[in-house]
DRENDO-1510 file (C-alpha; in Angstrom, 1 decimal, always signed):
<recs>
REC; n; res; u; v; w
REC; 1; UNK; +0.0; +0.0; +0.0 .
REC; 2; UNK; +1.3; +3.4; -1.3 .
REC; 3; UNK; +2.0; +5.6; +1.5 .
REC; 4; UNK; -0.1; +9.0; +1.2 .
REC; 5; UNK; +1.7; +12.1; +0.3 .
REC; 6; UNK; +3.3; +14.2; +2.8 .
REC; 7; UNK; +1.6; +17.7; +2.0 .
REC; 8; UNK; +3.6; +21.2; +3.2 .
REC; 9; UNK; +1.2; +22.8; +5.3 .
REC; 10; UNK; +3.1; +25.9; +4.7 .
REC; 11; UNK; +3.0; +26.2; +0.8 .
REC; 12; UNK; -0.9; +24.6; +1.1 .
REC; 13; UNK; -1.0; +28.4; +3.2 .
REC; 14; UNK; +0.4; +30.4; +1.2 .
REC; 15; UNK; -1.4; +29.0; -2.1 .
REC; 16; UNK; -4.7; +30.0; +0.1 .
REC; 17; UNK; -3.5; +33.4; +0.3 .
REC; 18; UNK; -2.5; +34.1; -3.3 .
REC; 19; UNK; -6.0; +32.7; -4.3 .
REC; 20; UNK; -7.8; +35.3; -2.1 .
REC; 21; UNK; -5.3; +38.1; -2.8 .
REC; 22; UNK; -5.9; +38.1; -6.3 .
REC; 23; UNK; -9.6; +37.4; -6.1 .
REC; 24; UNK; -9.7; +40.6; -3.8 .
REC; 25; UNK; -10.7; +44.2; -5.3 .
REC; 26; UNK; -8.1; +46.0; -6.7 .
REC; 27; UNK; -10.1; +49.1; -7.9 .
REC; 28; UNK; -13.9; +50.1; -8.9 .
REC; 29; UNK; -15.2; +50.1; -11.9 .
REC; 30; UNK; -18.3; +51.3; -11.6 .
REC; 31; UNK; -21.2; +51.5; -9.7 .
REC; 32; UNK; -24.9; +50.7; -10.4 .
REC; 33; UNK; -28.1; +50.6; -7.5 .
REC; 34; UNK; -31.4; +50.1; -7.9 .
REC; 35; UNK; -34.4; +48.7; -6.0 .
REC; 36; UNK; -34.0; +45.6; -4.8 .
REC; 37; UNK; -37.7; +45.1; -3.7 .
REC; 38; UNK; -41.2; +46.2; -5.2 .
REC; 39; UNK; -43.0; +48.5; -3.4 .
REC; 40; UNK; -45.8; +46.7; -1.1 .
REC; 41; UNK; -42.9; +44.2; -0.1 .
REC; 42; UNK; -41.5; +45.9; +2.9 .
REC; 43; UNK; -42.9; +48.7; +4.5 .
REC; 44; UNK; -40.0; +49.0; +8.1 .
REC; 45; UNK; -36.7; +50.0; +5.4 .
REC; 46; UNK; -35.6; +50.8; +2.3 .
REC; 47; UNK; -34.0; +47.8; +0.4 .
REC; 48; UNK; -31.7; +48.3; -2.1 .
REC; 49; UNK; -29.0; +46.4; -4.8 .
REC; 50; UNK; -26.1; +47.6; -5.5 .
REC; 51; UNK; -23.5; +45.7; -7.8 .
REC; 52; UNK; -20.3; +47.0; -8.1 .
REC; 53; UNK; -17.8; +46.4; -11.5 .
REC; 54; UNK; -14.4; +45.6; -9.7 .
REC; 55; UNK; -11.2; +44.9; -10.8 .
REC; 56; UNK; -9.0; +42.4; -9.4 .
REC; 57; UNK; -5.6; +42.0; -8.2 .
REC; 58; UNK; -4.9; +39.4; -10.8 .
REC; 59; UNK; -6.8; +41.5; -13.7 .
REC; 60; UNK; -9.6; +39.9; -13.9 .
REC; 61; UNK; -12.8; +41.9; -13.5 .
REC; 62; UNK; -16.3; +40.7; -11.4 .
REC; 63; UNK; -19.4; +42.1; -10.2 .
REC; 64; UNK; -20.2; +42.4; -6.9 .
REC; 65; UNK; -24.1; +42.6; -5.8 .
REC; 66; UNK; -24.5; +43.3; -2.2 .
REC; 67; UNK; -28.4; +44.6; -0.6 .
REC; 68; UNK; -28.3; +47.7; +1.3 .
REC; 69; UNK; -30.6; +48.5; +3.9 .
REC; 70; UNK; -31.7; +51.6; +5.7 .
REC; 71; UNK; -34.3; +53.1; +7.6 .
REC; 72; UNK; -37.0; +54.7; +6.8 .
REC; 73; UNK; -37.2; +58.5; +6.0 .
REC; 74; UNK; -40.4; +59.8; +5.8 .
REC; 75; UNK; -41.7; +61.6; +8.8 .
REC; 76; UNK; -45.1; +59.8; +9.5 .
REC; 77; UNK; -43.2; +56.2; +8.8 .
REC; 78; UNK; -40.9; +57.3; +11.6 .
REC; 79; UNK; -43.4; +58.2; +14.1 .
REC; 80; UNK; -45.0; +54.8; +13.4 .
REC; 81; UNK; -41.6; +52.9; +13.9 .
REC; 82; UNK; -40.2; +55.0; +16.8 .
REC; 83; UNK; -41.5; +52.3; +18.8 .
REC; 84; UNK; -39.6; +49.8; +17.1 .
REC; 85; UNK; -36.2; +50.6; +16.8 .
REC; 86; UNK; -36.0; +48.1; +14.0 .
REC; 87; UNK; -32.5; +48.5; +13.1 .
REC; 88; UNK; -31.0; +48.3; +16.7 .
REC; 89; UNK; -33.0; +44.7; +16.7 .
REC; 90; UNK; -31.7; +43.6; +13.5 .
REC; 91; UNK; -28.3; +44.7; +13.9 .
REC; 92; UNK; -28.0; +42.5; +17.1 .
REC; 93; UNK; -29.6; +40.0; +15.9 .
REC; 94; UNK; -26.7; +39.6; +12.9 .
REC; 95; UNK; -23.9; +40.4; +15.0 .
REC; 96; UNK; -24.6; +38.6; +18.2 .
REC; 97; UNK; -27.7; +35.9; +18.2 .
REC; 98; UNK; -27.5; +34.7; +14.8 .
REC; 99; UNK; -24.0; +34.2; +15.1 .
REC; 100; UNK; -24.3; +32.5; +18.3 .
REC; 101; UNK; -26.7; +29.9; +16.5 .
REC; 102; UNK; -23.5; +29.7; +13.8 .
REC; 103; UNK; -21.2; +28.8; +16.3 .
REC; 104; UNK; -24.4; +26.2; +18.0 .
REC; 105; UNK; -24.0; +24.8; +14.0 .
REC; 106; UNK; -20.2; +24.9; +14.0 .
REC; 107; UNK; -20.6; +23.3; +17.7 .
REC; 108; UNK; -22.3; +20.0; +16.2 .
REC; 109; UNK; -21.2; +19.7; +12.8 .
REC; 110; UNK; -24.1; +20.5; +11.5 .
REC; 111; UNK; -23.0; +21.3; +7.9 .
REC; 112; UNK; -26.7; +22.4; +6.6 .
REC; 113; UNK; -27.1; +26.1; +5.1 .
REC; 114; UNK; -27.7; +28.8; +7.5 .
REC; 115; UNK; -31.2; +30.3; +7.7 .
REC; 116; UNK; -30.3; +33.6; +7.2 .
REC; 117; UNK; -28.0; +35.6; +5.0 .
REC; 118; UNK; -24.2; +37.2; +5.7 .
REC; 119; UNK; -24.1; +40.4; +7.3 .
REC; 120; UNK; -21.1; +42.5; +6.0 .
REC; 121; UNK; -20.5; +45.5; +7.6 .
REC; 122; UNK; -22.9; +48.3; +9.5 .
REC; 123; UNK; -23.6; +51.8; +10.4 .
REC; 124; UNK; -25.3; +51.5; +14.0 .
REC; 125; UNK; -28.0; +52.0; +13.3 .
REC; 126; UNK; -29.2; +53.1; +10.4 .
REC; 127; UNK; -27.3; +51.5; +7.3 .
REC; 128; UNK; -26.8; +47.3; +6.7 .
REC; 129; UNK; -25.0; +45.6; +3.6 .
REC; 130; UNK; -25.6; +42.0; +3.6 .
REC; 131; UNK; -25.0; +39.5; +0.8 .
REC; 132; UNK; -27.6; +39.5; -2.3 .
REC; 133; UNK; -29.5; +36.3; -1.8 .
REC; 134; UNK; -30.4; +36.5; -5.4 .
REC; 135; UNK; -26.7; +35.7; -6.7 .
REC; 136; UNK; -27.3; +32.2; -4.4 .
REC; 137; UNK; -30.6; +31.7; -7.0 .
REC; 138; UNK; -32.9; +32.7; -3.9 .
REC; 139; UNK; -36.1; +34.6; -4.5 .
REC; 140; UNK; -38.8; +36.5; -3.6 .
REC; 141; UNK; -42.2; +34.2; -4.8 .
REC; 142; UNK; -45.1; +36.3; -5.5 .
REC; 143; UNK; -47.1; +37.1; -2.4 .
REC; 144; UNK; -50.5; +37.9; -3.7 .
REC; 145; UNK; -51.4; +33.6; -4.6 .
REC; 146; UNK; -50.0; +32.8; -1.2 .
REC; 147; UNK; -47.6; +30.0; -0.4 .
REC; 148; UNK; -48.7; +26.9; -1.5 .
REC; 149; UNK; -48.9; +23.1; +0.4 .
REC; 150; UNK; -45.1; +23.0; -0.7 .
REC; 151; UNK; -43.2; +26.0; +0.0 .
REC; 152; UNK; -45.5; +26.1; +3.4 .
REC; 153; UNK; -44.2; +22.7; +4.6 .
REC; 154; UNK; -40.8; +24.2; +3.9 .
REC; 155; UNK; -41.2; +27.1; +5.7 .
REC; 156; UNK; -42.3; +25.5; +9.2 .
REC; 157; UNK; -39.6; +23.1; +9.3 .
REC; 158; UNK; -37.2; +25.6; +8.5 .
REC; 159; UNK; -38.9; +27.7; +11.4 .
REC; 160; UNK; -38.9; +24.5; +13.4 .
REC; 161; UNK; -35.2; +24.2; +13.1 .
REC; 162; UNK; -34.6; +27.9; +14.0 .
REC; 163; UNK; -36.7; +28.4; +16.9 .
REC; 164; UNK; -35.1; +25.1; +18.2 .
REC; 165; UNK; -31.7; +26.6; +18.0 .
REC; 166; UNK; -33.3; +29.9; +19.7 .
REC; 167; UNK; -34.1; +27.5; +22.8 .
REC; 168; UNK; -30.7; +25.9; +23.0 .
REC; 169; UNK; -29.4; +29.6; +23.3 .
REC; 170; UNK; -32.3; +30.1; +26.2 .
REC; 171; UNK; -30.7; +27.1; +28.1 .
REC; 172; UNK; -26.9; +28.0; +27.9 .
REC; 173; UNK; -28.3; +31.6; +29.3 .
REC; 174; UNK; -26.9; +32.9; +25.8 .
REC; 175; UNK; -31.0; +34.8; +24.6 .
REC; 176; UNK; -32.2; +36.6; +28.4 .
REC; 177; UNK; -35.2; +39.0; +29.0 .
REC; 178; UNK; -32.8; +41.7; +28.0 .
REC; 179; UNK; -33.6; +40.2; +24.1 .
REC; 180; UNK; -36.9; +40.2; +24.8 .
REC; 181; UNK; -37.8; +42.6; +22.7 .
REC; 182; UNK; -40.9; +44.5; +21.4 .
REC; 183; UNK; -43.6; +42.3; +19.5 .
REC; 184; UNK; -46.0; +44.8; +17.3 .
REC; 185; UNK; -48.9; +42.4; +18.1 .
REC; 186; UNK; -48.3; +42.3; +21.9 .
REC; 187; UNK; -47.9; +45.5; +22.8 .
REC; 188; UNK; -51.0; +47.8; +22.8 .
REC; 189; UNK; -49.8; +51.1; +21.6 .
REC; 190; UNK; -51.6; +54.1; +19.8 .
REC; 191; UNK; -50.2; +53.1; +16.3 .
REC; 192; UNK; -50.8; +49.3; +16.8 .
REC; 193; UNK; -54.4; +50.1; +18.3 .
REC; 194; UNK; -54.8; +52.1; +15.1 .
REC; 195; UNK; -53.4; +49.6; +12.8 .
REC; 196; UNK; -55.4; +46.7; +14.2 .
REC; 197; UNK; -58.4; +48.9; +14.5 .
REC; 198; UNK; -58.6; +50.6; +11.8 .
REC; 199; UNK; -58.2; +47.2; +9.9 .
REC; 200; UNK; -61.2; +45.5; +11.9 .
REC; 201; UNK; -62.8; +48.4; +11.0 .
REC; 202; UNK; -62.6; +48.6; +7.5 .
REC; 203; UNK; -63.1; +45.2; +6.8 .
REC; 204; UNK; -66.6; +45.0; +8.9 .
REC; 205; UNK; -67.4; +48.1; +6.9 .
REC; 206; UNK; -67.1; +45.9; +3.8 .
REC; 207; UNK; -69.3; +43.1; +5.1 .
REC; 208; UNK; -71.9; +45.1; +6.6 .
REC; 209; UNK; -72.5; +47.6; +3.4 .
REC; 210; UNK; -71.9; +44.6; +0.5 .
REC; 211; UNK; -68.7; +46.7; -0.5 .
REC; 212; UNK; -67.3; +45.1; -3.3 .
REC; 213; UNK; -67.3; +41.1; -3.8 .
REC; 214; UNK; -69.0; +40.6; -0.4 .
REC; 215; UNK; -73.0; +39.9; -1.3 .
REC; 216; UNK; -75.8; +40.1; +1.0 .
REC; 217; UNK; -75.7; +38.1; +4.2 .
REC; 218; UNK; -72.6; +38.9; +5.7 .
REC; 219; UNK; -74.0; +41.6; +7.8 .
REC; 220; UNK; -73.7; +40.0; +11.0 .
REC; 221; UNK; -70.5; +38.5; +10.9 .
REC; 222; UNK; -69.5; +42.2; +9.7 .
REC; 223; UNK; -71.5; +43.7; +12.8 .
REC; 224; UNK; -69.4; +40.7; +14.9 .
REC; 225; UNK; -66.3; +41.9; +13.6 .
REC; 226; UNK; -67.4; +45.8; +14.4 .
REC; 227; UNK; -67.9; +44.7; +18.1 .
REC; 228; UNK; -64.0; +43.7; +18.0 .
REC; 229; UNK; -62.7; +47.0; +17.6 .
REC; 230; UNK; -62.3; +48.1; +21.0 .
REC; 231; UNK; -61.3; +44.8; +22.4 .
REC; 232; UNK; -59.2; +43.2; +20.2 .
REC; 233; UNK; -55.6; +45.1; +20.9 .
REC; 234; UNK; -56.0; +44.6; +24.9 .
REC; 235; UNK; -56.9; +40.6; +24.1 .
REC; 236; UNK; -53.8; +40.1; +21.3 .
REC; 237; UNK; -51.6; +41.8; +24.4 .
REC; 238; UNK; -53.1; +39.5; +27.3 .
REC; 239; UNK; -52.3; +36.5; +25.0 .
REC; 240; UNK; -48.4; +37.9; +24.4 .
REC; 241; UNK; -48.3; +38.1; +28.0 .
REC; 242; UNK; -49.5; +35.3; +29.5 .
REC; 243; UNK; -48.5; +32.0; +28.3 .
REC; 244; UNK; -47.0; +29.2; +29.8 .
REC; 245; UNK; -42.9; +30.1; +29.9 .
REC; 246; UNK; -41.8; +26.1; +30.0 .
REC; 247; UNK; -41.4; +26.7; +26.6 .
REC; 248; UNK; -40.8; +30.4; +25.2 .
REC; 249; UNK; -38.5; +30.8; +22.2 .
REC; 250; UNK; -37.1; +34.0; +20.6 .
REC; 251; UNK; -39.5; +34.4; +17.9 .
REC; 252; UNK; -38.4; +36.1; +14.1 .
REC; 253; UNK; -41.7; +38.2; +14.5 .
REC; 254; UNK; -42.9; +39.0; +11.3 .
REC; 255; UNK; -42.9; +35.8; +9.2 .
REC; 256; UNK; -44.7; +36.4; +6.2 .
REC; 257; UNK; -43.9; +35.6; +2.2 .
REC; 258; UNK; -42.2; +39.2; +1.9 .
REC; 259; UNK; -39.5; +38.1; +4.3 .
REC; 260; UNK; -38.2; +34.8; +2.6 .
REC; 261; UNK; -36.8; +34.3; +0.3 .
REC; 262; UNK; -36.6; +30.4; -1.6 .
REC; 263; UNK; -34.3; +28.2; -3.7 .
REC; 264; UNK; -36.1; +25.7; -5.9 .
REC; 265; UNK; -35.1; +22.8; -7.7 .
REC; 266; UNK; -34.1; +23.3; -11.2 .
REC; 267; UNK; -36.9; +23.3; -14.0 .
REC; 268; UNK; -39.7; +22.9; -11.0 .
REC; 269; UNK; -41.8; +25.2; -8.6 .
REC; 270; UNK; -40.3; +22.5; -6.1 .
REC; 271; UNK; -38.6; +24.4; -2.8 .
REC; 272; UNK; -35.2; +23.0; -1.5 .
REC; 273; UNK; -33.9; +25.7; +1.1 .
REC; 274; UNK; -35.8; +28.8; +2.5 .
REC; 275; UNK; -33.8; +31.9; +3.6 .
REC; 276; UNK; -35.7; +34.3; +6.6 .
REC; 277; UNK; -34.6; +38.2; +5.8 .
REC; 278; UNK; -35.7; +41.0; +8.0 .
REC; 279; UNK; -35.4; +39.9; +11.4 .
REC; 280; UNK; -36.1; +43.5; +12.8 .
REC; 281; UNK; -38.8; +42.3; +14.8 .
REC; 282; UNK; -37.6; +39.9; +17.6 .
REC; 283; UNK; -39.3; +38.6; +20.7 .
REC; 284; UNK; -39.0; +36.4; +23.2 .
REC; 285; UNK; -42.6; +34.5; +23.8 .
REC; 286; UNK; -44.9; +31.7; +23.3 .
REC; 287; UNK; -43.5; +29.5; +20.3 .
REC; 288; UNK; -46.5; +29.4; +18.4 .
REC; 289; UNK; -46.4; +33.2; +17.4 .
REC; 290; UNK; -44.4; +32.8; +14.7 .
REC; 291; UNK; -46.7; +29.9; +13.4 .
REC; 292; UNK; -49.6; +31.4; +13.5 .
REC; 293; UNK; -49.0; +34.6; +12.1 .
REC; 294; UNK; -47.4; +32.9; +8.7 .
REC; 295; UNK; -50.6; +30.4; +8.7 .
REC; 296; UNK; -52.9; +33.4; +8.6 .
REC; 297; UNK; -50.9; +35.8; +6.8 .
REC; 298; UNK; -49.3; +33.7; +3.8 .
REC; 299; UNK; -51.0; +30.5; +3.4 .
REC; 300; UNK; -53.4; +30.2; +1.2 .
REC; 301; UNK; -56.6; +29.4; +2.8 .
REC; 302; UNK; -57.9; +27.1; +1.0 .
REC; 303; UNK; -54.8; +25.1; +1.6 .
REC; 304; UNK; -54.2; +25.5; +5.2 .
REC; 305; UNK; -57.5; +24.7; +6.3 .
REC; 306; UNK; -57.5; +21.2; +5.2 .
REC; 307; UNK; -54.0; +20.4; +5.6 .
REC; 308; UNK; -53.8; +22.6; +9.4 .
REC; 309; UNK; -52.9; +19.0; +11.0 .
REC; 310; UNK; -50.1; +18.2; +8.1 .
REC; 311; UNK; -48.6; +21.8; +8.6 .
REC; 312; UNK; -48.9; +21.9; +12.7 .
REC; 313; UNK; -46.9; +18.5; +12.6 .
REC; 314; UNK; -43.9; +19.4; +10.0 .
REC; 315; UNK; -43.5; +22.1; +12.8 .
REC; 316; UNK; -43.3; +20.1; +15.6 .
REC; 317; UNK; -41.1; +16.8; +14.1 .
REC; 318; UNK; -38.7; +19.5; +13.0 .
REC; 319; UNK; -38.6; +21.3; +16.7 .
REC; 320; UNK; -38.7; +18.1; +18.4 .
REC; 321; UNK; -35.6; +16.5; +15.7 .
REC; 322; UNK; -34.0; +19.9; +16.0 .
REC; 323; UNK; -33.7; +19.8; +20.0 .
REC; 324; UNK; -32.6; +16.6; +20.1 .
REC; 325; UNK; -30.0; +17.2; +17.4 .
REC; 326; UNK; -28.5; +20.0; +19.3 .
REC; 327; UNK; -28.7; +18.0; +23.0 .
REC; 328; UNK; -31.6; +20.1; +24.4 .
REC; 329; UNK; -31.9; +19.1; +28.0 .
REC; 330; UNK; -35.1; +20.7; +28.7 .
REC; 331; UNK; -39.1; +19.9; +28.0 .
REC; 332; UNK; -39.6; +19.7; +24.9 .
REC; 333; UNK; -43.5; +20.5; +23.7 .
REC; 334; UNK; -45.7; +17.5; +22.8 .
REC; 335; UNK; -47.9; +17.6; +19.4 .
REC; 336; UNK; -51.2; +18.1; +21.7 .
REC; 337; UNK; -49.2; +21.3; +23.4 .
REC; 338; UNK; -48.7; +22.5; +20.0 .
REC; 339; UNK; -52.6; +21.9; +19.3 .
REC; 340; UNK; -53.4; +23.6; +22.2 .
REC; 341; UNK; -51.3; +26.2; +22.2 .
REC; 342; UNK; -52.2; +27.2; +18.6 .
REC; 343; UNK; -56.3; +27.2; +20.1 .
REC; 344; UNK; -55.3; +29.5; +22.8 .
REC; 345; UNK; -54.2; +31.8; +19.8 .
REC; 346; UNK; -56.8; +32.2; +17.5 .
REC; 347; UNK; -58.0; +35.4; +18.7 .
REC; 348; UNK; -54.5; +36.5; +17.1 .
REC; 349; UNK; -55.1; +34.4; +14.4 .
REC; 350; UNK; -58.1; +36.3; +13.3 .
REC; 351; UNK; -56.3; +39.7; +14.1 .
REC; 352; UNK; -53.7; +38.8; +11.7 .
REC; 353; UNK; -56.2; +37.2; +9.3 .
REC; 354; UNK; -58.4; +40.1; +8.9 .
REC; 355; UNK; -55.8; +43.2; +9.4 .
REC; 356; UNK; -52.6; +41.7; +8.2 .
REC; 357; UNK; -53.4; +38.9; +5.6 .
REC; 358; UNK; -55.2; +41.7; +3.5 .
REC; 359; UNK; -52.2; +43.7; +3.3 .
REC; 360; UNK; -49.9; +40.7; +2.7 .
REC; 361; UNK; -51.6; +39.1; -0.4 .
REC; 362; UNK; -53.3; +42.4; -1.9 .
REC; 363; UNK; -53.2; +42.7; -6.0 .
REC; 364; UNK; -52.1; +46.5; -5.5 .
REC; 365; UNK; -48.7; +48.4; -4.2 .
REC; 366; UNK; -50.9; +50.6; -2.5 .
REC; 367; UNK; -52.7; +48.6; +0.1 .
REC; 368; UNK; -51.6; +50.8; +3.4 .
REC; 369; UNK; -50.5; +54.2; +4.1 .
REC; 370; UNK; -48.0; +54.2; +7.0 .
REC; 371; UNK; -47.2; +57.4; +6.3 .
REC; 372; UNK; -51.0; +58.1; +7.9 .
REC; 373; UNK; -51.7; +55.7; +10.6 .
REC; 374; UNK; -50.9; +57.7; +13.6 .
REC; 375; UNK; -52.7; +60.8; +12.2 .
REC; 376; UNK; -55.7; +60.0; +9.9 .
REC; 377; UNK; -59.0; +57.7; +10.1 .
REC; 378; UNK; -58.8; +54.4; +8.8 .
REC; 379; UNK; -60.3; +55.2; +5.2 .
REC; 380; UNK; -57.3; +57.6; +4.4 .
REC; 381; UNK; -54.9; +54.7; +6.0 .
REC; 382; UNK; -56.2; +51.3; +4.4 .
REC; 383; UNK; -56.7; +50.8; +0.7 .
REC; 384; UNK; -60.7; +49.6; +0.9 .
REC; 385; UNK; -60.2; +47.1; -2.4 .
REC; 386; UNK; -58.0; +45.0; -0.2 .
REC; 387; UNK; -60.7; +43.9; +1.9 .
REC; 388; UNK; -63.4; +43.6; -0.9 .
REC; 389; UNK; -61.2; +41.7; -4.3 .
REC; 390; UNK; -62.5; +38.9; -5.2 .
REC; 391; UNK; -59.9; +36.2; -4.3 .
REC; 392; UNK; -60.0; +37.8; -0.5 .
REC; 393; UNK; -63.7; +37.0; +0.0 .
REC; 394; UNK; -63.8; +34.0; -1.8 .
REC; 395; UNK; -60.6; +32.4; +0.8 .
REC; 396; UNK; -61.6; +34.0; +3.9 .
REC; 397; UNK; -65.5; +33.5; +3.7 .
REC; 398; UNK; -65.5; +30.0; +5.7 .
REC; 399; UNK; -62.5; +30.9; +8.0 .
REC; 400; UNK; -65.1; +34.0; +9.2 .
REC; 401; UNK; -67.6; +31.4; +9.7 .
REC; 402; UNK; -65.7; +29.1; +11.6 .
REC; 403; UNK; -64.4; +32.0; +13.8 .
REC; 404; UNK; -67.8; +32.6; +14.7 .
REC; 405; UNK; -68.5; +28.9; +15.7 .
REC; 406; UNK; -65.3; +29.0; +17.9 .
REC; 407; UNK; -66.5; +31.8; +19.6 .
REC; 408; UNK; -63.5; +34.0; +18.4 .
REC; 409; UNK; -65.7; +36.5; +17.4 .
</recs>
């Protein structure tokens, strides 16, 4: 038996470091930025590309894309995110949490992708440049047809895995109440009272008067929503704050279709790897928030209400494979605590179902006006097609009714 080479360390260094140095930037090019979102995709930054002609230090040129984020600028967007300091969140989430759960992968050779994309640099805390998930062949699906059975069985495993790895941080004392952060649901503020208000109310407004594609008979569902309008905001906070805290994790907090971004397999509509983007919204609480807002928000429907069972389990196998993966020593939720946790929730489920979902999935680019919320009434704020198309009323028609048998509302 031939004896295996005996390789020089050094020179396999140094070949390392010529490869880099000559793939590094020797001088710009040029410079070209552009959107890198449509408008009605996210409403807390502004989200830009920018890919930059480079020139290397072995001649060769390459493009560059990186996404640049920054805050808002408009005066009535900032009074409605003041609340929020969005950036501050996300920034510590990229350089201290989510690298935490990169280490936890590094920890346990768990060679899967990461969830998330690579932060590069940051101005604290108003500017982020992060890698261009695009240039990996990740993208944005179209938010207005939903997620389908797919992509939605995707998503809660992947949000399976990453709340898992949230917990492990929990029990090493790595993720504290000083994370805790602020969740919009949970916390009854004038702009979120308005928001969720003002949403109720338009969309009662639309049963009770047969606006739109609603026909005649929907009045008192409509008057039931009406009757939500003062209550809802103090129930949604009650629900964030009381819950049983054997098994909290550090929530994303706005899971929707706007903030992931998918890899499919070649030639199919097939998903094979989700990305979450946006994580400007964290929260330590109940482990079902997350769930329940992308059920209601970016499922379709007519999908999740059959399939609820399918969905609720992919979750839970992948938490329950995920803790045991990385060695989690505490409880770890049964299937029935996942049923039952979800019930205790659907009062939030029909808050983001009627308020949020018609934003989400709306045909236009101009379904809210955050520039108004803390200032006008809700018909200045909300875009009244989005609670009257067709495809709305025709998907949310027998959730309303079963809302109503379940007491909700």
């Amino acid at each position: 038996m031939e004896k295996p080479v005996e390789l020089d360390t050094k020179w396999l260094g140094r070949l390392l470091k010529k490869h880099y140095k000559d793939e590094e930037p020797a001088d710009i090019i040029n410079v070209n930025v552009e959107p890198a979102v449509p408008k009605g995709e996210n409403y807390a930054s502004i989200v830009m590309r920018v890919k930059i002609n480079i020139l290397t230090h072995s001649g060769s040129r390459k493009t560059v894309s990186l996404i640049v984020k920054s805050a808002v600028t408009s005066e009535g967007a900032k009074e409605v995110f003041k609340e929020f300091p969005d950036f501050k969140y996300e920034t510590k989430m990229f350089i201290t949490t989510l690298k935490q759960m990169e280490a936890l992968m590094e920890e346990f050779e768990d060679k899967r992708d990461t969830l998330w994309a690579t932060l590069y640099g940051y101005e604290p805390y108003s500017i982020m440049v992060l890698e261009d998930l695009k240039e990996k062949n990740f993208a944005l699906i179209d938010r207005t047809g939903w997620q389908d059975l797919d992509h939605s069985l995707l998503v809660l495993r992947s949000l399976g895995r990453y709340h898992a790895m949230t917990k492990v941080l929990i029990g090493r004392g790595l993720i504290d109440q000083s994370d805790k952060g602020h969740y919009f649901a949970g916390v009854n503020s004038p702009v979120m009272t308005k928001l969720f208000n003002g949403g109720v109310h338009m969309l009662s407004k639309a049963l009770i008067n047969k606006l739109g594609s609603w026909p005649a008979g929907w009045e008192d569902i409509g008057k039931r929503i009406q009757k939500q309008k003062d209550v809802l905001c103090n129930t949604l906070e009650e629900l964030y704050i009381n819950y049983d805290k054997k098994f909290d994790v550090l929530n994303h907090g706005d899971v929707w279709s706007s903030n992931m971004m998918f890899k499919k397999m070649e030639y199919t509509n097939i998903p094979v790897a989700v990305k979450f983007v946006d994580y400007q919204t964290p929260n330590l609480g109940s482990f079902m928030w997350d769930v329940i807002y992308f059920l209601h928000t970016s499922v379709k429907p007519s999908i999740r209400r059959p399939n609820v069972e399918v969905l609720l389990k992919a979750y839970h196998e992948s938490l329950t494979d995920n803790l045991k993966f990385f060695k989690f020593q505490g409880d770890i939720p049964s299937f029935e605590d996942v049923k039952n946790e979800a019930s205790r929730l659907r009062p939030a489920a029909f808050a983001f179902f009627s308020v949020i979902m018609p934003i989400t999935v709306a045909s236009t680019n101009e379904a809210v006006d955050f520039d108004k919320i803390a200032t006008h009434p809700p018909e200045d704020v909300f875009n009244q097609e989005i609670f009257t198309e067709e495809k709305f009323v025709k998907e949310i028609a027998d959730d309303l009714k079963d809302f109503v048998k379940l007491g909700v509302i």
